[in-house]
KEKE-3310 file (N, C-alpha, C; in steps of 0.2 Angstrom, whole numbers, plus 5000, padded with zeros to 4 digits):
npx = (5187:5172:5170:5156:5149:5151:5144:5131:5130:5129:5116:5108:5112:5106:5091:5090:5091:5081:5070:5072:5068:5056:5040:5030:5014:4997:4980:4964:4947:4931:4915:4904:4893:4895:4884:4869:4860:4844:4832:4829:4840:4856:4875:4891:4904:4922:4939:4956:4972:4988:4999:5007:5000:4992:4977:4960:4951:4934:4925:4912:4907:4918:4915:4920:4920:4919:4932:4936:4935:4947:4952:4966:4972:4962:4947:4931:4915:4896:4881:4867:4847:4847:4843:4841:4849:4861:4868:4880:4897:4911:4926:4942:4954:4970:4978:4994:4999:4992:4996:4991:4994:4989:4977:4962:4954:4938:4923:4907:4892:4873:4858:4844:4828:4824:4817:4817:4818:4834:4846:4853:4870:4883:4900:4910:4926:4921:4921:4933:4949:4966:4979:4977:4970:4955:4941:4923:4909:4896:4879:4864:4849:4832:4824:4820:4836:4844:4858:4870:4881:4898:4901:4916:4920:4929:4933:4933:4930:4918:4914:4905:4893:4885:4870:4869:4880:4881:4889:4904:4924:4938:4951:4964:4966:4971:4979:4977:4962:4955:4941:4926:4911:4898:4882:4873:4859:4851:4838:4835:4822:4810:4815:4827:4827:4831:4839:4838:4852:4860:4865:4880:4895:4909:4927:4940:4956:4971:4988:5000:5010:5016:5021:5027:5038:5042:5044:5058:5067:5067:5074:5086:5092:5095:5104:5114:5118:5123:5131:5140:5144:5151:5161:5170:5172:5180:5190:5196:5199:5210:5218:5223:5228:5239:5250:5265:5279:5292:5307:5317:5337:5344:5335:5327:5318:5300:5289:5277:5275:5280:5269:5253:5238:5223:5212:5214:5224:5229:5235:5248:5256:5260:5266:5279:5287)
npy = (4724:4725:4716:4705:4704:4719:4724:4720:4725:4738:4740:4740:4748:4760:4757:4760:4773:4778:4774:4782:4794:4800:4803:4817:4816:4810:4814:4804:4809:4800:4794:4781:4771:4778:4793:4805:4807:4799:4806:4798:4788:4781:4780:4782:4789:4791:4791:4788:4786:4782:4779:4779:4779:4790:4798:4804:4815:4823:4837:4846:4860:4867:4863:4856:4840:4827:4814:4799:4783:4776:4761:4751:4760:4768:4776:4780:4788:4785:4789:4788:4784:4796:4813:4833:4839:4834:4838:4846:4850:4842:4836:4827:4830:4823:4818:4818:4816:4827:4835:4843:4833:4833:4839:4834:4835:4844:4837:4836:4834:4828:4827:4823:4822:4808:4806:4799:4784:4774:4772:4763:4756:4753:4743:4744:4735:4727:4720:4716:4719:4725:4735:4751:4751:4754:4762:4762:4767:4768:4778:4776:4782:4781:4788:4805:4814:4828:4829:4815:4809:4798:4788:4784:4772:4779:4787:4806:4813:4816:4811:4821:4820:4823:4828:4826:4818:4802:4795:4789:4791:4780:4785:4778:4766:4764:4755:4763:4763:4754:4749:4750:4755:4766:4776:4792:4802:4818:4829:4844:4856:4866:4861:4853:4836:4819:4805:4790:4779:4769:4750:4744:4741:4734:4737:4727:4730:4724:4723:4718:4721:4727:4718:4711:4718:4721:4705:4704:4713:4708:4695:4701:4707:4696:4690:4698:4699:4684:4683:4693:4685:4675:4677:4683:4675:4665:4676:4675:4659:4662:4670:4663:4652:4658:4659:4661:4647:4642:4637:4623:4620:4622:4619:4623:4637:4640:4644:4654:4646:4633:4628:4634:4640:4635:4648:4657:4669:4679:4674:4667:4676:4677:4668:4672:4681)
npz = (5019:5029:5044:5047:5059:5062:5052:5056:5068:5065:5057:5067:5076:5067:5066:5082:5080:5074:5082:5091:5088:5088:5077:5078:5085:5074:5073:5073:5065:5067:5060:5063:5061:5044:5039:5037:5053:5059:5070:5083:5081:5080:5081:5078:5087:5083:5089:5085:5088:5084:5094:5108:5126:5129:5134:5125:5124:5122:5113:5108:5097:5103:5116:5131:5132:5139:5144:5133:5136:5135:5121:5115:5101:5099:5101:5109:5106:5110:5102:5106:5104:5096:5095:5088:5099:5095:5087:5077:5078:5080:5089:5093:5107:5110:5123:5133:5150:5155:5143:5128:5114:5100:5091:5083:5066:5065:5064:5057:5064:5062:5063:5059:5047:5041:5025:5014:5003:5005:4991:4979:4979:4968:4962:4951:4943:4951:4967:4973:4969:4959:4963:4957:4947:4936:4945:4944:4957:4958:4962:4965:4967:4972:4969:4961:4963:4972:4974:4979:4993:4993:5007:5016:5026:5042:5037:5037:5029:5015:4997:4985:4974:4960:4953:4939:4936:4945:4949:4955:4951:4951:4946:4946:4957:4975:4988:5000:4997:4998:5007:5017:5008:5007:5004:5001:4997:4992:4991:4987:4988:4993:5006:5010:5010:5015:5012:5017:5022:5010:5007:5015:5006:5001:4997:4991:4990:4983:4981:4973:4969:4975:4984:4980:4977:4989:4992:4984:4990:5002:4998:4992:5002:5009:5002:5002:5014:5017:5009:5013:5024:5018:5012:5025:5030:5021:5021:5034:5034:5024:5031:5039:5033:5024:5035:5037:5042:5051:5041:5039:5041:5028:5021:5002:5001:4999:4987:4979:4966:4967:4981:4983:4984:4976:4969:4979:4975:4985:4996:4992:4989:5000:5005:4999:5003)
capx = (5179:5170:5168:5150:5146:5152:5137:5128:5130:5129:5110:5106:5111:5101:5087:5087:5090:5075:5065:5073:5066:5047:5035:5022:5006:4993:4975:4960:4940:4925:4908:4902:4893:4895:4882:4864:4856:4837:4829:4830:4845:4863:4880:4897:4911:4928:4944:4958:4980:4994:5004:5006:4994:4987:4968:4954:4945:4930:4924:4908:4906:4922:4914:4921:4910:4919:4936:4934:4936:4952:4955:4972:4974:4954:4940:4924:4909:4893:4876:4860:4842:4850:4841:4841:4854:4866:4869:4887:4905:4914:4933:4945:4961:4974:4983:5001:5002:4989:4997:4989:4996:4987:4971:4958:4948:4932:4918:4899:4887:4870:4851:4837:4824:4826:4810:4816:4822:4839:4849:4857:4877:4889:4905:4912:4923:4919:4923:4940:4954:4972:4978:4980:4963:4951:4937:4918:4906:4887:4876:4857:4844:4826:4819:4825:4836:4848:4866:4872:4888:4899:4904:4921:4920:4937:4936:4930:4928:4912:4913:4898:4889:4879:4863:4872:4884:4877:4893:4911:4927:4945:4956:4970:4965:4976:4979:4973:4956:4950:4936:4918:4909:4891:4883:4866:4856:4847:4834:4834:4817:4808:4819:4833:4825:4838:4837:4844:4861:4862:4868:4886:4897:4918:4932:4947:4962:4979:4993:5003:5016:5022:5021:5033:5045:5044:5050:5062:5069:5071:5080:5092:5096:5098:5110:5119:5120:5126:5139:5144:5147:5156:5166:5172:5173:5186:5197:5197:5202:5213:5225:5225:5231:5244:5255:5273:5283:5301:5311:5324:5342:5346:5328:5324:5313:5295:5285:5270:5274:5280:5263:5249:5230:5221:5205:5216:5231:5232:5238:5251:5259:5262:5273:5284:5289)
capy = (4723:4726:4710:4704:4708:4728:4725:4719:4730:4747:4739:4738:4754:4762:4756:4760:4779:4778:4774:4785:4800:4798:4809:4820:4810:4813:4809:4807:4807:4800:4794:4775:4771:4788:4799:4809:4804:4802:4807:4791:4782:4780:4782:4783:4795:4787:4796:4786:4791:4776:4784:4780:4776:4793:4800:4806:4820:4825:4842:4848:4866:4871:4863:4850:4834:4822:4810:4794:4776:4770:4753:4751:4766:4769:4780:4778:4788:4781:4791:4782:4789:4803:4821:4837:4843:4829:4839:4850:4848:4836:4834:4827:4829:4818:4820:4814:4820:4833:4840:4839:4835:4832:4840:4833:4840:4846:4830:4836:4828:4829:4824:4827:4818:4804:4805:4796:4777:4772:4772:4757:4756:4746:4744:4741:4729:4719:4719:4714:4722:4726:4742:4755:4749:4760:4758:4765:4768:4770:4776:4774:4784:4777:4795:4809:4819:4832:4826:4811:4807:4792:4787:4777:4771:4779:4795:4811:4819:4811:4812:4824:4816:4829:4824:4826:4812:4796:4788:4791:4787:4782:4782:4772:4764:4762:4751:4765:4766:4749:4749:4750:4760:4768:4781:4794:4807:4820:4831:4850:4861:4871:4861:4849:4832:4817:4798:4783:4776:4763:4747:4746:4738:4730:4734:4725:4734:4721:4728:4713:4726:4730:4713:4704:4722:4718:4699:4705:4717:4704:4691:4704:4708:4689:4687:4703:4694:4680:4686:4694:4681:4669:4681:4684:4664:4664:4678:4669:4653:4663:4672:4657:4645:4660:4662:4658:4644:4643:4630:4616:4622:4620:4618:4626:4643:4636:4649:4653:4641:4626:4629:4637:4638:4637:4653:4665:4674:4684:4668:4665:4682:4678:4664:4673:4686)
capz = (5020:5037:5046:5046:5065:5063:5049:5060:5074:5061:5057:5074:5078:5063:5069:5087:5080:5070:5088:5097:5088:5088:5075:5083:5083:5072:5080:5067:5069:5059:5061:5061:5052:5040:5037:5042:5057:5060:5076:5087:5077:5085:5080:5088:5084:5085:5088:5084:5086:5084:5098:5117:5132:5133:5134:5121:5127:5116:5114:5105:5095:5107:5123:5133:5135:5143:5143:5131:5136:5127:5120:5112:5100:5099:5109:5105:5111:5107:5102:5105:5102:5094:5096:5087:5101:5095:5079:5080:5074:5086:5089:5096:5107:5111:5129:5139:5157:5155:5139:5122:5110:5095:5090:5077:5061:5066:5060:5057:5065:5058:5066:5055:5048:5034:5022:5007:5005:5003:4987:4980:4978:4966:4963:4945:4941:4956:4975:4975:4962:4960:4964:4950:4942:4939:4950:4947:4962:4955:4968:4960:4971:4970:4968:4958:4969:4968:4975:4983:4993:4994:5011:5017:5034:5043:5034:5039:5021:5008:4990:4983:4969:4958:4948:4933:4939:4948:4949:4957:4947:4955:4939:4947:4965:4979:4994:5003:4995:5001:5013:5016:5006:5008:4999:5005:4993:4996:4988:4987:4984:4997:5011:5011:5013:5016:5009:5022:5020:5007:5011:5013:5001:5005:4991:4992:4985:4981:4979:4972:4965:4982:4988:4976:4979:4997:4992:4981:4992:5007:4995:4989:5007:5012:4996:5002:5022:5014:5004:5016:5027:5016:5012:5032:5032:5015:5022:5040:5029:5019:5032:5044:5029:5023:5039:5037:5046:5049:5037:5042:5040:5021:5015:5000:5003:4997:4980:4976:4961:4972:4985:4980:4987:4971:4970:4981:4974:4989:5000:4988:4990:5008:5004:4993:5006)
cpx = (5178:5168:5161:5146:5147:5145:5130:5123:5127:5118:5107:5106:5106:5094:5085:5088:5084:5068:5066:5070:5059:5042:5033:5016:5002:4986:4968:4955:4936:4919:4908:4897:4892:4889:4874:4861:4848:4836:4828:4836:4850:4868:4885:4902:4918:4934:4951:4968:4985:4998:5003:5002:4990:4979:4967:4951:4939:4928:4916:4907:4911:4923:4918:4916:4913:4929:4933:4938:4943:4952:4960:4972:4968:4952:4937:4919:4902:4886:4870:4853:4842:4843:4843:4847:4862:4870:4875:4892:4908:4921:4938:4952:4963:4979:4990:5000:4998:4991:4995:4993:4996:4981:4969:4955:4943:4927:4909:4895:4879:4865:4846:4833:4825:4817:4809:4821:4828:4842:4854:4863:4881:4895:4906:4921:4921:4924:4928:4943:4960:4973:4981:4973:4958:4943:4930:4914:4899:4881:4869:4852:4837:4822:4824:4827:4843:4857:4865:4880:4890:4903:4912:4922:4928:4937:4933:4926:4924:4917:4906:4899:4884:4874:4865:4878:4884:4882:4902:4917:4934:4949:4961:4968:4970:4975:4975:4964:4954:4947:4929:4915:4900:4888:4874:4866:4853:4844:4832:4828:4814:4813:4822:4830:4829:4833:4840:4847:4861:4865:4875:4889:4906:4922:4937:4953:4968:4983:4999:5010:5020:5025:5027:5039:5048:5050:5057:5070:5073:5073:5083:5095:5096:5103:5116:5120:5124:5133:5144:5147:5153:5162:5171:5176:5178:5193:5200:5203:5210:5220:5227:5232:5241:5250:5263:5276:5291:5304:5316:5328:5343:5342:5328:5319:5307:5293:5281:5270:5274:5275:5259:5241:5226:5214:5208:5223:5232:5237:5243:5258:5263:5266:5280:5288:5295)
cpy = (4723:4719:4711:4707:4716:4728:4727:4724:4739:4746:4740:4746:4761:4764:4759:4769:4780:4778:4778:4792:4798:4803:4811:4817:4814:4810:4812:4804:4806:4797:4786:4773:4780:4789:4801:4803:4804:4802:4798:4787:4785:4779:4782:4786:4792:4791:4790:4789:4784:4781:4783:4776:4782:4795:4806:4811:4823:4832:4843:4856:4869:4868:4858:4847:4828:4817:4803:4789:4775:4763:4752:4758:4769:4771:4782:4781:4790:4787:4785:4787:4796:4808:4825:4842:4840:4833:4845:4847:4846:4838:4832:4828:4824:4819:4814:4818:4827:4840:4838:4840:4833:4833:4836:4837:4840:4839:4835:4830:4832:4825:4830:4821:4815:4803:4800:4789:4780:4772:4765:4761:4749:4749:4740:4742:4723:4723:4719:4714:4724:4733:4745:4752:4753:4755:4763:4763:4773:4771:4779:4776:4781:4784:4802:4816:4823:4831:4820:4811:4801:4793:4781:4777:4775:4784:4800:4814:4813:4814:4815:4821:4820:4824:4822:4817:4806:4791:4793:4787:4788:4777:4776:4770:4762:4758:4755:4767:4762:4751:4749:4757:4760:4775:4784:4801:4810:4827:4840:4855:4864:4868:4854:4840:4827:4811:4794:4781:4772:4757:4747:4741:4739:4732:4731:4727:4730:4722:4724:4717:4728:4723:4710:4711:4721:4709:4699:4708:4711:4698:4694:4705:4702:4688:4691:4700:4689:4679:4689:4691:4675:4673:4684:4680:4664:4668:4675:4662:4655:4665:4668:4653:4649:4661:4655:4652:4646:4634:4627:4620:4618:4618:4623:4632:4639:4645:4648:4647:4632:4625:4633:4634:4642:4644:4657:4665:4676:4681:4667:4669:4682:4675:4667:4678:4681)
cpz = (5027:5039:5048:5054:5066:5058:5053:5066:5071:5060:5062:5076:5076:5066:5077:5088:5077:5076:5094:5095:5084:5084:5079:5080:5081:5074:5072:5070:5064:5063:5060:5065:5050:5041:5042:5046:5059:5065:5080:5084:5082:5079:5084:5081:5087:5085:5087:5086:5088:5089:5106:5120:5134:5134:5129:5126:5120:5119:5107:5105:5102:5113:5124:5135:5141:5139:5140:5134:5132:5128:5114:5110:5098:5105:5105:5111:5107:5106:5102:5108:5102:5093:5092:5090:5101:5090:5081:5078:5081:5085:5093:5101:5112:5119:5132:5146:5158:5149:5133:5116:5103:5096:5085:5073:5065:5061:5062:5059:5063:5061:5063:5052:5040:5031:5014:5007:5003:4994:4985:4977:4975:4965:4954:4945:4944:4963:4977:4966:4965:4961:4958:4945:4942:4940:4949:4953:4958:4961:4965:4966:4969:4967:4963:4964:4965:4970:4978:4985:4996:5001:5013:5024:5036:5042:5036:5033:5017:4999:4987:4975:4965:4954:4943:4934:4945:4951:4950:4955:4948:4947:4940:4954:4967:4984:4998:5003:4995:5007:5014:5017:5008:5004:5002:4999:4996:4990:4990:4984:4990:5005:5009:5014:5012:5015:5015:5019:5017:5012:5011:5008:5002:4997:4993:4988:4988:4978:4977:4967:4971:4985:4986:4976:4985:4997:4988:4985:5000:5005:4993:4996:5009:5006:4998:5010:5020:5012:5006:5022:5023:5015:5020:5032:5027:5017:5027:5037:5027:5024:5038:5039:5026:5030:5037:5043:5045:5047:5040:5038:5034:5017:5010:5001:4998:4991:4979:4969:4965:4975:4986:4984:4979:4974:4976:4981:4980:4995:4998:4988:4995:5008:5001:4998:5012)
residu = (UNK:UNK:UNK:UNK:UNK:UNK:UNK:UNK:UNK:UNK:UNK:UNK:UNK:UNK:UNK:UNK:UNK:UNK:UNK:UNK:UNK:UNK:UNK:UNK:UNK:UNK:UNK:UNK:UNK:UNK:UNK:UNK:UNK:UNK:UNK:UNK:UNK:UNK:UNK:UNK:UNK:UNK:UNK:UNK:UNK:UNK:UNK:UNK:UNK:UNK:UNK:UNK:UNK:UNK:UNK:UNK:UNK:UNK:UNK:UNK:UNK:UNK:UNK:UNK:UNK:UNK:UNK:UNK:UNK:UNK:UNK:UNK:UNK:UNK:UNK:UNK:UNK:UNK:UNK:UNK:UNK:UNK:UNK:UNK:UNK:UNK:UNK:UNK:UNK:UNK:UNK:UNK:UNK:UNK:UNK:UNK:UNK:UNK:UNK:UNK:UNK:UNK:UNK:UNK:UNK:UNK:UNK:UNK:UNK:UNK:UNK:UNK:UNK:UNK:UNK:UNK:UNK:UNK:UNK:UNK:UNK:UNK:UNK:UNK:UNK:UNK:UNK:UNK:UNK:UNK:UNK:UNK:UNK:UNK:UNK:UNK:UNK:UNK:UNK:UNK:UNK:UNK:UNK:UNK:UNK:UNK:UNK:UNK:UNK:UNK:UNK:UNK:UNK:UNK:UNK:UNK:UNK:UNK:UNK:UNK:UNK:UNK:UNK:UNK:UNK:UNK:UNK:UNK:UNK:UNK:UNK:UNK:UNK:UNK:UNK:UNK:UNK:UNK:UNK:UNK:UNK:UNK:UNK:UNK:UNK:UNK:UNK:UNK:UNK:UNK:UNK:UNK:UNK:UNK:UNK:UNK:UNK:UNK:UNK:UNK:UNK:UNK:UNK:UNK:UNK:UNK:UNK:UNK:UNK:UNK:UNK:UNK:UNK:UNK:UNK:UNK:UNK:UNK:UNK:UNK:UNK:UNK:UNK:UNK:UNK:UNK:UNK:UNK:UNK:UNK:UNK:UNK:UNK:UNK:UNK:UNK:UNK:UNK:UNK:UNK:UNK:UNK:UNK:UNK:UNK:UNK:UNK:UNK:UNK:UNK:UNK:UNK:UNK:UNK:UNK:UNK:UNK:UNK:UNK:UNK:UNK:UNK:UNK:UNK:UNK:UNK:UNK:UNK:UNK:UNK:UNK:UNK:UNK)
# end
C-alpha cells in the first residue's frame, strides 16, 4: 500500500497538471436589459470571458468603435438616448498583448419605435423550482399580435413565440435555465410594429440532486483519506512491534503461539522466522 503522503503528493500534482494546461477562452455578448429599443431609451452591451486580465474591443457591423472599460471579467458599453444609428450587429473580441484571442457571436441591436404596451409574463409552477421540472412561461400580450419572444438576461439568442402559442415549455429545467426572464411582441401588417418589454420575472432553478452528489462524493473521499491513513498508522505499529530481539543463551525461541499481537497475523509471522 502507498504511504498516505505519495497519495497525497500524486493529488497535488494532478491538479497542478490540470492548471498548467489552460483552455482557449471563450468570450460571450448580450444586451441588458434584452430586447427592441425605442428612440430615446438606453441599453448597454456587455461582453463577458472568464479568462485573464486582457481587453474587450467592440466593433460594430465589422467597424471598430473603441476599447471597453474592464471590471473583473466584464466590459460594459453603455447606449444612452439611443438613435436609429445605434441599430447594427455588435461583437466582441477578447485581446492578450495585442493578440486576440477570442471572438464573439454577432448580437442585434435594434432602435425602432414601440407603439404598443407591454405584455404580461408568468411563470408556472412558481418562481422557484427544482431542476428537471417542467416549467411553463406564458407571455399574454394586451393586443392581438403575431409573435412574441422570450428573453433571458445573459443570452444572446430569444425564444420566438408564435400566435398560435402564447406560452414557452422547458420539459425538464436545468440549473442553467435560472435567471431573469422577459418577454416583448410584436405585430405584423403593413409594417412591423413592436410592444415594450414586459416586466421582468426571476426563476430560481435547485438542483438538490447534484448537491447531495457533491456531499456524498466529499464524504466518500474523506472515508477513503482516512482509511488510508489508519491504515499507514497500523503497518507503522505493526512492523515496529514485529522486529526481532536477540534471546539470553538457553532461552527457549519464542512462537507465534507463545506471543502473539491479536488482529495482525502478519506480526506473528515475523516471530516465527
Amino acid at each position: 500500500m502507498l504511504p498516505v503522503t505519495h497519495v497525497l503528493a500524486f493529488g497535488a500534482w494532478l491538479v497542478a497538471q490540470s492548471k498548467a494546461a489552460p483552455s482557449a477562452p471563450t468570450i460571450s455578448i448580450f444586451l441588458k436589459p434584452p430586447g427592441v429599443i425605442p428612440p430615446g431609451g438606453s441599453t448597454t452591451i456587455c461582453c463577458s470571458c472568464q479568462h485573464g486580465n486582457g481587453n474587450f474591443m467592440l466593433y460594430k457591423d465589422g467597424h471598430q468603435l473603441r476599447t471597453l472599460e474592464q471590471s473583473g471579467s466584464r466590459a460594459e458599453f453603455s447606449i444612452s438616448n439611443a438613435t436609429y444609428k445605434d441599430t447594427g450587429t455588435y461583437n466582441c473580441h477578447y485581446l492578450e498583448g495585442g493578440t486576440v484571442l477570442a471572438r464573439s457571436d454577432g448580437l442585434d441591436v435594434m432602435v425602432t419605435g414601440i407603439h404598443l404596451p407591454g405584455p404580461d409574463l408568468s411563470v408556472l409552477p412558481g418562481h422557484e423550482v427544482t431542476a428537471g421540472t417542467r416549467v411553463i412561461f406564458r407571455c399574454t400580450p394586451t393586443h392581438r399580435s403575431t409573435g412574441c419572444f422570450l428573453y433571458l438576461e445573459g443570452q444572446i439568442r430569444a425564444q420566438v413565440l408564435s400566435r398560435e402559442q402564447d406560452d414557452y415549455n422547458f420539459s425538464h429545467v436545468q440549473k442553467g435555465e435560472g435567471g431573469r426572464y422577459s418577454c416583448q411582441c410584436f405585430t405584423k401588417n403593413a409594417s412591423i410594429e413592436w410592444s415594450a418589454v414586459s416586466k421582468t420575472l426571476d426563476l430560481v432553478v435547485r438542483d438538490y440532486k447534484l448537491c447531495n452528489a457533491v456531499r456524498l462524493a466529499l464524504g466518500a473521499g474523506l472515508l477513503v483519506l482516512l482509511g488510508l491513513i489508519t491504515a499507514e498508522a497500523t503497518r507503522g505499529r505493526c512492523c515496529r512491534g514485529g522486529r526481532a530481539h536477540a534471546l539470553p543463551a538457553g532461552s527457549a525461541p519464542l512462537t507465534a503461539t507463545s506471543v502473539g499481537t491479536p488482529g495482525f497475523p502478519s506480526c506473528a509471522s515475523r516471530w516465527d522466522k
